[in-house]
C-alpha positions, 0 to 999 in steps of 0.5 A: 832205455826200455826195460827189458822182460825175460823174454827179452834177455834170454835172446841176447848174447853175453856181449848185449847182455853187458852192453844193456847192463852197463847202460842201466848202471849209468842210468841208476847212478843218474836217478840216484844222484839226482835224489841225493841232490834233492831233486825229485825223480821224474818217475820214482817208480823207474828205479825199482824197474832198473833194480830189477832188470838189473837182476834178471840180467845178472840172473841170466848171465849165471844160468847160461853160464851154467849152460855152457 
């Protein structure tokens, strides 16, 4: 799954929203799984991106919140 920017999650509904945010969810808990079995990630670097468009959704999900 791509990483989402801000310009990218402002023109998704709340329904995409979830959706996007439930698959990066799945796919953390996966990245973690696999260091907390000692495997090494394919591309460490990865986790800190879902992190963070993980909080950029959440952030966006309050603001348009706020908007309605």
């Amino acid at each position: 799954m791509a990483i989402l920017r801000v310009n990218d999650i402002q023109r998704l509904s709340p329904k995409e929203l979830s959706t996007q945010e439930i698959e990066l969810k799945k796919e953390y808990v996966k990245l973690k799984s696999q260091i907390a079995g000692g495997a090494a990630p394919e591309n460490p670097g990865r986790m800190r991106e879902i992190r963070r468009t993980l909080a950029r959704i959440k952030t966006m999900r309050g603001i348009k919140k706020t908007n309605e």
